[in-house]
C-alpha positions in Angstrom: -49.1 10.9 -44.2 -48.9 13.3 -47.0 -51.6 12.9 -49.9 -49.4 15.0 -52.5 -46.1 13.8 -53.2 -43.6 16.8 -52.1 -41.2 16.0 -54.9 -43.5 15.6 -58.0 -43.3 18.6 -59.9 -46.8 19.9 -61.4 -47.0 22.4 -64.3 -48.6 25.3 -63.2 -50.2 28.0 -65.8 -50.6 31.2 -63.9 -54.2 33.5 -64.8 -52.8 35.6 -67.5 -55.0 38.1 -66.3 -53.1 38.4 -63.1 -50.7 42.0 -62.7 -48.0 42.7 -60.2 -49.8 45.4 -57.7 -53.5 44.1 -58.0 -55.2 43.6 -54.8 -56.2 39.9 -53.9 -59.1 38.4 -52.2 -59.7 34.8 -50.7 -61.0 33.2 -54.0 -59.6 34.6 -56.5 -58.4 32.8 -59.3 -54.2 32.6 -59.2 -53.9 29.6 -61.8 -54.2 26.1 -62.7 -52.1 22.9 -62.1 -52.6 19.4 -63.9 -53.0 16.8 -61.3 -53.6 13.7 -62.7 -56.2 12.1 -64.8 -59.2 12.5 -62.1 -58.8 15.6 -61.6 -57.2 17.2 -64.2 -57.4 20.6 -64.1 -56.5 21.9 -60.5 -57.5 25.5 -59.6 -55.1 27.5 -57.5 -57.6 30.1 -55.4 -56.2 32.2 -52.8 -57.4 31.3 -49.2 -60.9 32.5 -47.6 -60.4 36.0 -46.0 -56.7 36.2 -47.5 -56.1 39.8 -48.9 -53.0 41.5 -50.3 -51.2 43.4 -53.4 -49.6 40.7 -55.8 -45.8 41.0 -55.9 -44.7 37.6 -57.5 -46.4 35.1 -59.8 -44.5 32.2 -61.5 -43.9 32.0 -64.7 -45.5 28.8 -66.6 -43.8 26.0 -65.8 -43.5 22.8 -63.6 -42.8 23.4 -59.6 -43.3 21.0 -56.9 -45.1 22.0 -53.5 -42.9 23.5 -52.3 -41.8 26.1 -54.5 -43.1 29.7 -54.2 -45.7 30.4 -57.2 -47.3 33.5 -56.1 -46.6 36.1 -52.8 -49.2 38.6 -51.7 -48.4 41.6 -49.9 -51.1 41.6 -46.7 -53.3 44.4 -45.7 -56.0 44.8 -43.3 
């Protein structure tokens, strides 16, 4: 059983910090979600000993879970 609902669509505010060709590491700050009024603010962080060059971040908006909001080029 899913905790999310798949459909629901979420607006998501990307770090406006973030730059196309910066180098990622697990827990860095991607961007925040409203999820409902417990927990409000959501943090987006990419995942423990992820690392890559940033080649797509959404724009501000509402996506569900399944749509693409960021992509990460890997390297070693």
């Amino acid at each position: 059983m899913d905790s999310l609902d798949k459909k629901k669509q979420y607006e998501f505010n990307p770090e406006s910090t973030l730059k196309i060709g910066q180098i990622l590491t697990g827990g860095d700050f991607a961007g925040c979600v409203f999820e409902n009024s417990l927990f409000e603010k959501h943090h987006i962080l990419i995942p423990p000993l992820e690392k890559g060059r940033l080649t797509y971040i959404a724009e501000p908006g509402y996506y569900t879970l399944n749509d693409k909001i960021l992509e990460l080029e890997y390297h070693d």
